[in-house]
PAZAPA-4460 file (N, C-alpha, C; in steps of 0.05 Angstrom, whole numbers, plus 32768, in hexadecimal, padded with zeros to 4 digits):
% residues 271
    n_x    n_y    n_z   ca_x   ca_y   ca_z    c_x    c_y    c_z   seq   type   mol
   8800   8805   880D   87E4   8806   8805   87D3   880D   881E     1      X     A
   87BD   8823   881A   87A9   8822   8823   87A2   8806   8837     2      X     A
   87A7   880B   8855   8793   87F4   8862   877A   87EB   8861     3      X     A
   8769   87D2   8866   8758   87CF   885B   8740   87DF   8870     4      X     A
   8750   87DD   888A   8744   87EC   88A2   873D   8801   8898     5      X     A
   8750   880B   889A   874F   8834   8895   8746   8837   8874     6      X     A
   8742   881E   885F   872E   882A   884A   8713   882D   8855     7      X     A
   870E   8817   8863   86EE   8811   886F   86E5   8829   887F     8      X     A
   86FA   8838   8897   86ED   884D   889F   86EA   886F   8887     9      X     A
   86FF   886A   887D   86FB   887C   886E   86E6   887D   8855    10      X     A
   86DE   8866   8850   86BE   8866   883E   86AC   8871   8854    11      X     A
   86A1   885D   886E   8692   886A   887E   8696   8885   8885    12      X     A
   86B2   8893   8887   86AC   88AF   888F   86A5   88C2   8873    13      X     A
   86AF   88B8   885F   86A7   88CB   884A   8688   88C1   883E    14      X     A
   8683   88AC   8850   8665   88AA   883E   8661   889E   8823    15      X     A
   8679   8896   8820   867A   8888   8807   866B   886D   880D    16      X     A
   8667   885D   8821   865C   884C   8828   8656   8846   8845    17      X     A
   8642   8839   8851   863B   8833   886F   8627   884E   8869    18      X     A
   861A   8860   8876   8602   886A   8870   860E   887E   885D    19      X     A
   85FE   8882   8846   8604   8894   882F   85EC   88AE   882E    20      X     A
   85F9   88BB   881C   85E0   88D1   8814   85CE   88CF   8802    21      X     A
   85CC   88B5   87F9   85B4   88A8   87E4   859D   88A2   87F5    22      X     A
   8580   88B5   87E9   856A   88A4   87F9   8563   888F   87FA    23      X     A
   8556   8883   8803   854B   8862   8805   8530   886E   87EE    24      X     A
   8529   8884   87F0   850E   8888   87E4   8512   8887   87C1    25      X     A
   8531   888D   87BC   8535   8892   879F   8542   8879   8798    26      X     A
   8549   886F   87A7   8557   8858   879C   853A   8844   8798    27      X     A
   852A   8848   87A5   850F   8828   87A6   8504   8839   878C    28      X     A
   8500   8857   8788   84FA   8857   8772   8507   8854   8755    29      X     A
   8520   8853   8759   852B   884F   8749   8526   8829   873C    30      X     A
   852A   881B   8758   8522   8801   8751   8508   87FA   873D    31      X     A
   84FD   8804   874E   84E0   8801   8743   84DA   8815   8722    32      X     A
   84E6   881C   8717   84ED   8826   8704   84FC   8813   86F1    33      X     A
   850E   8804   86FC   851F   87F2   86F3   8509   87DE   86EC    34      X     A
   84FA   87D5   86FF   84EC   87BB   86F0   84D5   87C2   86D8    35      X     A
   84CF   87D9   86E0   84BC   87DD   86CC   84CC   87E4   86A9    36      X     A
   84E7   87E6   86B0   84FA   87E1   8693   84FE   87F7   8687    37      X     A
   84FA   8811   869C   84F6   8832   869B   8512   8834   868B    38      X     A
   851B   8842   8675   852D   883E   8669   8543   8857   8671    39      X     A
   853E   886A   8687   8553   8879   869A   8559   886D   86A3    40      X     A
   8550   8856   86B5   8562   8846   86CA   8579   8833   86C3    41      X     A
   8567   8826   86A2   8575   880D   869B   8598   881A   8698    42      X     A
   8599   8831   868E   85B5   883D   8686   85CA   8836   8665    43      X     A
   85B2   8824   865F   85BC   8816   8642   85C0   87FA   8647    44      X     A
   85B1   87EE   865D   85B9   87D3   8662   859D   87C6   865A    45      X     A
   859A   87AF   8646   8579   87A0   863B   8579   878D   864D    46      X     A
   856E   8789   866D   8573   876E   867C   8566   875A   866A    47      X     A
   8578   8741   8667   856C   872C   8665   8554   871D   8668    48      X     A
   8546   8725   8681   8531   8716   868E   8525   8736   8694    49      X     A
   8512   8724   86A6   8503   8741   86B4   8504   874B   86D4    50      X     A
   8506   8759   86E5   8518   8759   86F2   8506   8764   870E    51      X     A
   84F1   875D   8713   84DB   8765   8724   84ED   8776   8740    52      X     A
   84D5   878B   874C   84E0   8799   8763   84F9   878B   877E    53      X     A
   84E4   8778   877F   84EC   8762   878E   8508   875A   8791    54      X     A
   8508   874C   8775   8524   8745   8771   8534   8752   8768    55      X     A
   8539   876E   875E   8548   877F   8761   8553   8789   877E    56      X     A
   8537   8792   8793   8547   8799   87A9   8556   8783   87BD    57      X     A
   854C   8761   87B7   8567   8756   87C1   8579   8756   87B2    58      X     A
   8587   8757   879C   85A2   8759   878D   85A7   8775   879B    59      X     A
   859B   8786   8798   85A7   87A3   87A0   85AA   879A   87C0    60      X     A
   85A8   8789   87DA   85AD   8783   87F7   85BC   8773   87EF    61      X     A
   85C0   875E   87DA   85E1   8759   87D8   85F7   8758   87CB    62      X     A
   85F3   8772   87BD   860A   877D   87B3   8614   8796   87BF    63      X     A
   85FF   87A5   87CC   860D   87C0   87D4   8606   87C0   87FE    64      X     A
   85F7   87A9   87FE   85E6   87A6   881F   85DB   87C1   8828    65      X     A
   85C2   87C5   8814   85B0   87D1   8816   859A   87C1   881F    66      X     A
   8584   87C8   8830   8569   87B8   8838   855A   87B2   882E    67      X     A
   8556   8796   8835   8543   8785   8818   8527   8788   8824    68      X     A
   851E   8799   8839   8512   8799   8840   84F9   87B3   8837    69      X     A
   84E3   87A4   8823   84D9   87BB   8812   84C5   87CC   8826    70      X     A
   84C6   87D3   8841   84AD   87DF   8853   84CA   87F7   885E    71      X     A
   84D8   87F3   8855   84F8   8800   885E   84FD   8819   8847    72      X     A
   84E4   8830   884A   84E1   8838   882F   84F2   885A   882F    73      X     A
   84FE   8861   8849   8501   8880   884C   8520   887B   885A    74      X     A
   852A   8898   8859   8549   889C   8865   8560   8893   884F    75      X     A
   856E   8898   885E   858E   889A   8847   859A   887B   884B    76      X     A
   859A   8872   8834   85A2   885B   882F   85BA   8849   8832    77      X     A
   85C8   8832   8834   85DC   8831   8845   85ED   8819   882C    78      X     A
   85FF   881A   882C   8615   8807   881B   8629   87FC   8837    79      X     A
   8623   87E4   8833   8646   87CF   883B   8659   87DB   883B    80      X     A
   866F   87E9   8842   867F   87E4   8846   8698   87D1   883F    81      X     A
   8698   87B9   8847   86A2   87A3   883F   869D   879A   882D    82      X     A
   8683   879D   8818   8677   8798   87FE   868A   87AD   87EB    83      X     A
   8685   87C2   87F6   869A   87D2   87EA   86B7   87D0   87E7    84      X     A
   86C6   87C2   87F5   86E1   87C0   87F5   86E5   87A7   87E4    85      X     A
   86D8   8799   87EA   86E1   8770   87D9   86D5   8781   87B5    86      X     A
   86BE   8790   87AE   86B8   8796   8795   86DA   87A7   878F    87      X     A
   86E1   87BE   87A5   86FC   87C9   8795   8712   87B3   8793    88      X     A
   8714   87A6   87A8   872A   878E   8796   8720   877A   877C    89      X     A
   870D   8775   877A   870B   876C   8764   870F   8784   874F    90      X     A
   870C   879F   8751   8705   87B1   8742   872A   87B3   8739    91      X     A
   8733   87B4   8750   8751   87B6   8745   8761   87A4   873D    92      X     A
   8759   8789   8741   8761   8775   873A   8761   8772   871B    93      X     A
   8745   877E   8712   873D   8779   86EE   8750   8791   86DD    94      X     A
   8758   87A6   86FD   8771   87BD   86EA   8783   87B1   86E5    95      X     A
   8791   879F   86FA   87A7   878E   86F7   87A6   8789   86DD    96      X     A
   8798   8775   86D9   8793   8764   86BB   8792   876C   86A8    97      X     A
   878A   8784   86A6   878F   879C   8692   87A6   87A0   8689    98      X     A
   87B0   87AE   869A   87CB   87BE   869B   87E6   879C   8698    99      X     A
   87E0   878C   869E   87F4   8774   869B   87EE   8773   8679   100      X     A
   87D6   8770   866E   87CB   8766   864E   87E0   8785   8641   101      X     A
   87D7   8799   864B   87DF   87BA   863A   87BE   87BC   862B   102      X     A
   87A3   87B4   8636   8799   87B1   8623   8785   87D5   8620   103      X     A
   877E   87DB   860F   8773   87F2   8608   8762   87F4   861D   104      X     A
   875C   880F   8622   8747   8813   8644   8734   8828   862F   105      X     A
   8716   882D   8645   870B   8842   8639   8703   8853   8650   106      X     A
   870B   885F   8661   86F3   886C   8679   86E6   8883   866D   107      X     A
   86CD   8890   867E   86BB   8897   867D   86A6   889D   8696   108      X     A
   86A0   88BA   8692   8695   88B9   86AE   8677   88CC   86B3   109      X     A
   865D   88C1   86B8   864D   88D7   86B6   8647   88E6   86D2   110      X     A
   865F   88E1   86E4   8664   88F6   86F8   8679   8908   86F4   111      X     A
   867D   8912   86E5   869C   8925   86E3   8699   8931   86FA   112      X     A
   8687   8946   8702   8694   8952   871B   8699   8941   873F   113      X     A
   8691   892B   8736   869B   8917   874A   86B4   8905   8744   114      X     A
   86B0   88F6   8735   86BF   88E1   872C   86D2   88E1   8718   115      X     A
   86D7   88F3   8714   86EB   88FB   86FC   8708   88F1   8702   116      X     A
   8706   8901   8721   8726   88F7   872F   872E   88DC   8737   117      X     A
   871E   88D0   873A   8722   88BB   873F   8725   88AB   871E   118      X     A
   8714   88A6   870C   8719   8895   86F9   8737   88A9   86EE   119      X     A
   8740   88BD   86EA   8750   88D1   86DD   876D   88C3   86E8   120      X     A
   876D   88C0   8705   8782   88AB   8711   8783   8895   8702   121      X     A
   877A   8884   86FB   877F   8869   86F1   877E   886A   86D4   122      X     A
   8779   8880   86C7   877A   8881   86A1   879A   8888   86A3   123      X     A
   87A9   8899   86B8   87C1   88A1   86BF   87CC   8889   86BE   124      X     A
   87C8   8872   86D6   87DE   8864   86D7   87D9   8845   86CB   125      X     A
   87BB   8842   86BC   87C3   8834   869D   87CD   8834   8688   126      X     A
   87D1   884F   868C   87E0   8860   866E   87FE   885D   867A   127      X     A
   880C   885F   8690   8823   8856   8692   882F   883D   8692   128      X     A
   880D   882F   8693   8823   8818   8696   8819   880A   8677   129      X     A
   8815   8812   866B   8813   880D   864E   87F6   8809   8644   130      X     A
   87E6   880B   8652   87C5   880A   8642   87C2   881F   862A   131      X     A
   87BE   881B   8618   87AB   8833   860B   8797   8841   861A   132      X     A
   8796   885E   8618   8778   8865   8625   8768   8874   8612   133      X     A
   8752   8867   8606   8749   886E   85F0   8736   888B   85F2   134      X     A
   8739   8896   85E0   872A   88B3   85E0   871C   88B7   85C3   135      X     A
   8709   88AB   85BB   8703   88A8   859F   86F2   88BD   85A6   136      X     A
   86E1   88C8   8589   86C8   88D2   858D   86C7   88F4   859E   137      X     A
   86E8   88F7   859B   86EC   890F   85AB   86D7   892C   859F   138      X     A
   86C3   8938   85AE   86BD   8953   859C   869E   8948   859B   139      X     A
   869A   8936   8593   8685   892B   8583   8668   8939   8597   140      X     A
   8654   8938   8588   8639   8945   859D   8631   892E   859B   141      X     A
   8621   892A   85B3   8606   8919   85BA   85F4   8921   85C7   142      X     A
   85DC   891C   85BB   85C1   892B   85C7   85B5   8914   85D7   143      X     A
   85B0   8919   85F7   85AF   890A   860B   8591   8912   860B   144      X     A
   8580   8904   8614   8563   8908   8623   8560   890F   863B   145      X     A
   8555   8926   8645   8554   892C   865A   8536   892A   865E   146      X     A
   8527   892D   8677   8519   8932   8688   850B   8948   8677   147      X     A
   8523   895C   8672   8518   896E   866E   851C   8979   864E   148      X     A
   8520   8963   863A   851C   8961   8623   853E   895C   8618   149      X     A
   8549   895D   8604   8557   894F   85FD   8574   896A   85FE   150      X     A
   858B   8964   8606   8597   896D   860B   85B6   8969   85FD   151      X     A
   85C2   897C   85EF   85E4   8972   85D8   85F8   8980   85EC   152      X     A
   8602   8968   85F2   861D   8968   85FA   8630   8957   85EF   153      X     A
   8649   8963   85F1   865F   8967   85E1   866F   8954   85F8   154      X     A
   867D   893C   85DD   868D   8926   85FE   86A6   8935   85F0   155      X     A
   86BE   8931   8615   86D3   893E   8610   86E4   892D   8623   156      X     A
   86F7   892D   8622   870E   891B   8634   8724   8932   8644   157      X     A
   871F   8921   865B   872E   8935   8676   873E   891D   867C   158      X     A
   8750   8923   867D   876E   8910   8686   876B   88F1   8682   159      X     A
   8766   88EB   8668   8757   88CA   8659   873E   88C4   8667   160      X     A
   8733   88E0   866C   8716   88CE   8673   8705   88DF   8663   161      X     A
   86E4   88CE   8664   86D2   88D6   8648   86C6   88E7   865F   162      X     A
   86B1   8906   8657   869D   890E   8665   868D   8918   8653   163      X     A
   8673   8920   8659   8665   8930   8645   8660   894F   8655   164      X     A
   8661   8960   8641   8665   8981   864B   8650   898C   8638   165      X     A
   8639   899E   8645   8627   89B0   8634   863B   89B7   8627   166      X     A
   862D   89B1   860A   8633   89BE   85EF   8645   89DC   85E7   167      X     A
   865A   89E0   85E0   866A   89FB   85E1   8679   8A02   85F2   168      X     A
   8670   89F4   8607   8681   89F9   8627   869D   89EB   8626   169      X     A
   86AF   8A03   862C   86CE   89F1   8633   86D4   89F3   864E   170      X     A
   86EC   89E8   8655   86F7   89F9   866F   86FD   89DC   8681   171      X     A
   8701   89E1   8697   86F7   89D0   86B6   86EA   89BA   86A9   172      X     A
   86EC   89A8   86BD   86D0   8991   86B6   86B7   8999   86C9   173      X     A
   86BE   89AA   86D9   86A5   89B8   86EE   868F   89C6   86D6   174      X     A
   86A1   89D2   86C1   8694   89E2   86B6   8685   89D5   8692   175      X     A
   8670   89DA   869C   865F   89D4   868A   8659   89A8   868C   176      X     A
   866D   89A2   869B   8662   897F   86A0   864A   897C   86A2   177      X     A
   8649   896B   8697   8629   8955   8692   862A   8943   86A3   178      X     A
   8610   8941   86B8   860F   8926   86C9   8604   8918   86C3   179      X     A
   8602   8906   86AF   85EB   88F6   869E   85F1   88D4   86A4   180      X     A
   85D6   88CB   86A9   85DC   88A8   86A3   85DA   889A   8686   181      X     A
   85D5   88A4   866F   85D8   889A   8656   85E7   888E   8646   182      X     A
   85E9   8879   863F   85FB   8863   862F   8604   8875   8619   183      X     A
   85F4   8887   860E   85FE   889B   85F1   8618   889F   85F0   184      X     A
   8626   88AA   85FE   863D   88AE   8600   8655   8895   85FE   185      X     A
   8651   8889   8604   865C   8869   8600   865A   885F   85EC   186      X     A
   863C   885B   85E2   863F   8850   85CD   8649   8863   85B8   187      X     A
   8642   887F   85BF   8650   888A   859C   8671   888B   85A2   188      X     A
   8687   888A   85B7   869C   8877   85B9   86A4   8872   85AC   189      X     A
   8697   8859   85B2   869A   8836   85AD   8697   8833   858D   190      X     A
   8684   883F   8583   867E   8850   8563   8691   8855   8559   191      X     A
   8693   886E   8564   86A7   8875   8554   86CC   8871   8550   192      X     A
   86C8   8859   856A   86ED   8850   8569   86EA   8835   8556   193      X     A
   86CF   8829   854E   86CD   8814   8540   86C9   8822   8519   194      X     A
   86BC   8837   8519   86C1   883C   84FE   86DD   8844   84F4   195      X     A
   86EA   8853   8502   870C   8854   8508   871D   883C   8507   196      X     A
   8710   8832   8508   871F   8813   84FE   8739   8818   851F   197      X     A
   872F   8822   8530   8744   8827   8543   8741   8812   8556   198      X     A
   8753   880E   8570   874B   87FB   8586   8735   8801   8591   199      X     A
   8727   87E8   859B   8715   87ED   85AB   8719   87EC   85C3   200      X     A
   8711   87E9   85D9   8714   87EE   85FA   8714   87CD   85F7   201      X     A
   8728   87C5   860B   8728   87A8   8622   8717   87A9   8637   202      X     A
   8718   87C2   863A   870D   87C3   865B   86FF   87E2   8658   203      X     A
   86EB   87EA   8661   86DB   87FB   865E   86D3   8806   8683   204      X     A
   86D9   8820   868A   86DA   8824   86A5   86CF   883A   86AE   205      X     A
   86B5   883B   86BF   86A8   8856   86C2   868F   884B   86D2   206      X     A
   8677   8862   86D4   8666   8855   86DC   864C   8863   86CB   207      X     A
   8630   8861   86D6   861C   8863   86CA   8616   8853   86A6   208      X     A
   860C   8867   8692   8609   8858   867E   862C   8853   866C   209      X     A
   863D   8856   867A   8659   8852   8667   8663   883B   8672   210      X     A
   8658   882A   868C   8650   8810   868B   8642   87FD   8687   211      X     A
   862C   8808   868E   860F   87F3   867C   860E   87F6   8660   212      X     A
   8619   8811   864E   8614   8806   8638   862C   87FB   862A   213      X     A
   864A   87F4   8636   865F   87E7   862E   8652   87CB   8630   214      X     A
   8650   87CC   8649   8643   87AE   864A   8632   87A2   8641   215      X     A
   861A   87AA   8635   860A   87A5   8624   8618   879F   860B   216      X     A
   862A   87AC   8602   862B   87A9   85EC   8649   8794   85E0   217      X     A
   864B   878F   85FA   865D   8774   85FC   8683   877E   8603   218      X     A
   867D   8792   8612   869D   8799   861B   869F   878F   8639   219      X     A
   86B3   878E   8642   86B8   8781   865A   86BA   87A9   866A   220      X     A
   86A9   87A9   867D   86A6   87C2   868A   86A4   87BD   86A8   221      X     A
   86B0   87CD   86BA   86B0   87D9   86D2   86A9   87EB   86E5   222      X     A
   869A   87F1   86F2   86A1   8812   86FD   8690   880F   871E   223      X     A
   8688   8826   8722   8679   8834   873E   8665   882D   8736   224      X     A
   8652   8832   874B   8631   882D   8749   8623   8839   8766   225      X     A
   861B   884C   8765   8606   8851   8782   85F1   883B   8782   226      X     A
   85E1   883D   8793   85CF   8829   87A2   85B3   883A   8790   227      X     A
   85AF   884A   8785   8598   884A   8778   85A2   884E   8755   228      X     A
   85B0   8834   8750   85B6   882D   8735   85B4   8811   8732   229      X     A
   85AB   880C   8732   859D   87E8   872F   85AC   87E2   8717   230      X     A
   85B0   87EC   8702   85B9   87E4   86EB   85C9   87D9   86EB   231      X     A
   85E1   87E5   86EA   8600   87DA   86FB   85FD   87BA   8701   232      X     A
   85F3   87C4   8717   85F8   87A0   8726   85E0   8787   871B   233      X     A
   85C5   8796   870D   85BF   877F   86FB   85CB   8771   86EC   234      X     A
   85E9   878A   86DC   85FA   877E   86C5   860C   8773   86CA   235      X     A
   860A   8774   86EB   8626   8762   86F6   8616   8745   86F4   236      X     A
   8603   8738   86FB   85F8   8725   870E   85ED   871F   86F0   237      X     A
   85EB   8729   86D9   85E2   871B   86C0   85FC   871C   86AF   238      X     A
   860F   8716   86B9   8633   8719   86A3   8631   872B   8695   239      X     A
   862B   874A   8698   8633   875D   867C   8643   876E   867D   240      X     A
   8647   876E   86A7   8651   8781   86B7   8665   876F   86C2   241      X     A
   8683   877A   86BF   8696   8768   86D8   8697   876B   86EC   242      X     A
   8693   8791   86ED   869C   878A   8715   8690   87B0   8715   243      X     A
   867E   87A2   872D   866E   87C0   8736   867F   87C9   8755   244      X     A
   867F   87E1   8757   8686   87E6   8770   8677   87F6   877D   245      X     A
   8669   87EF   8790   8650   87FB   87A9   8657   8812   87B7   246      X     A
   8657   882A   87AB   8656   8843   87BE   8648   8857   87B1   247      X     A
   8649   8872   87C6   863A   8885   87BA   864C   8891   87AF   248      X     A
   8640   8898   8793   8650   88A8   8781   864A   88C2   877F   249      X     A
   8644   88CF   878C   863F   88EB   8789   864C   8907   87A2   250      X     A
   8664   88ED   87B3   866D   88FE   87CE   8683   8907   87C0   251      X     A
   8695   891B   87D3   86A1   892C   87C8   86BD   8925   87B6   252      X     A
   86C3   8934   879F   86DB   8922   878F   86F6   891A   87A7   253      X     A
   86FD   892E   87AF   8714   891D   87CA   8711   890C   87D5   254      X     A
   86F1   8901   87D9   86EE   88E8   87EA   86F7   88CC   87D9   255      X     A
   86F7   88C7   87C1   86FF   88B3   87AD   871B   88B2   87A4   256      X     A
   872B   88C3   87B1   8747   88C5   87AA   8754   88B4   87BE   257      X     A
   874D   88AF   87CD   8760   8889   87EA   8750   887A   87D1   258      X     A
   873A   8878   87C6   872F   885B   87BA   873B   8857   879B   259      X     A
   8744   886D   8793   875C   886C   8776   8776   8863   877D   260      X     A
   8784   886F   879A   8792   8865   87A0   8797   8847   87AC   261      X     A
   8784   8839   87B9   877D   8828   87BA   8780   8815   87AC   262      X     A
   8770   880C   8793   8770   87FF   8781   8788   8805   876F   263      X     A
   8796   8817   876C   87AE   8818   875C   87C4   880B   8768   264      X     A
   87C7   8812   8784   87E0   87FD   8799   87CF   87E3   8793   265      X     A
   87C1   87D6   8799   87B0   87B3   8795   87BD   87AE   877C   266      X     A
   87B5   87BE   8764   87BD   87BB   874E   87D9   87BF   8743   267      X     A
   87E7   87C8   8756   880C   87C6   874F   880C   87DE   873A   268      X     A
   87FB   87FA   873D   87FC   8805   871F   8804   8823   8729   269      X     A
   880C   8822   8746   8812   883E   8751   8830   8843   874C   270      X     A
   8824   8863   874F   884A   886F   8740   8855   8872   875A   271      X     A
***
């Protein structure tokens, strides 16, 4: 397995954590979006309570050790390190548990052209070691809201994982992928493997809204989280979320291939 040393430098050199390419400026706005209950940020997650600036940016200094310090308003933002490594053992620890049950998985990812490889690794070696990896809902359109008015894309599965692709587009997952934070996709899923009278997911694994809205809606879910996604780690610190992991998600797909590997040796699930 991966040393814990040489995981830690290799987050800091890829940037995956210790100073990242997330601003400090988008992430406080993103916070501050969050409390006001802005329903892009929430990602499909209804917080419980209400969740003021404040106390968002200390949960976000201790879950990802970002600065709780709100006059700390400009420059590229910085994640733990070591926050990062104890979240992937727990992260691989809940694969374990999985893969020991066989119990049905769902991943999902609204980074395909980042993150694909990495979750694509572990739908591989749950599926060998006997999980189901569910693909309901294959084909199906969903019209997402954009910014810039509402947008149908078509979810499609790349090596047991869910993505959404502009509408008509085949090919690559480069080609035509959707980078969206929207629960839509999840829940129509989750929909449609329940009118199917089919399994549902044990464990639900991805990040953006194909975690907050599993978890909202009462599945046990996992995944990534950058430092300007508050959501995530609200749903950790209110039970809806099991286990967030603190890095930037948007560095290059080779950089997340030691952290698949990683967590699959912890988890006894490497070929």
């Amino acid at each position: 397995m991966l040393a814990t040393g040489a995981l830690r430098a290799h987050l800091i050199e890829a940037r995956l954590a210790g100073t990242i390419a997330t601003l400090r400026e988008k992430s406080l706005a993103r916070y501050r979006l969050f409390a006001a209950r802005d329903p892009r940020v929430l990602l499909g997650l209804d917080p419980e309570r209400d969740w003021p600036l404040g106390e968002v940016l200390r949960l976000m200094g201790q879950k990802c050790g970002v600065s709780v310090d709100p006059a700390h308003t400009s420059g590229p933002d910085v994640v733990d390190p070591d926050r990062t490594i104890a979240a992937l053992d727990r992260f691989a620890d809940r694969l374990a548990e999985a893969a020991a049950r066989r119990v049905p998985v769902l991943l999902g990812t609204g980074h395909p052209h980042r993150l694909l490889g990495f979750y694509a690794a572990l739908a591989d070696a749950l599926s060998s070691a006997g999980c189901p990896v569910l693909t309901s809902a294959y084909g199906v359109r969903v019209d997402i809201a954009t910014r810039f008015g509402v947008r149908t894309c078509t979810l499609d599965y790349v090596r047991g994982v869910a993505l959404m692709r502009e509408a008509g587009v085949r090919g690559a997952p480069a080609v035509g992928g959707v980078h969206t934070h929207s629960p839509l996709p999840v829940r129509t899923v989750l929909a449609a493997a329940a009118d199917a009278s089919g399994p549902l997911p044990g464990l639900v694994i991805g990040d953006h809204g194909w975690v907050c809205g599993a978890g909202q809606l009462g599945f046990e879910a996992i995944g990534l989280a950058d430092t300007d996604d508050p959501a995530l780690f609200v749903g950790q610190a209110e039970g809806r979320v099991r286990e967030v992991v603190p890095l930037d998600d948007a560095a290059r797909p080779a950089s997340y291939r030691p952290l698949a590997r990683y967590v699959l040796n912890r988890a006894s699930l490497s070929r």
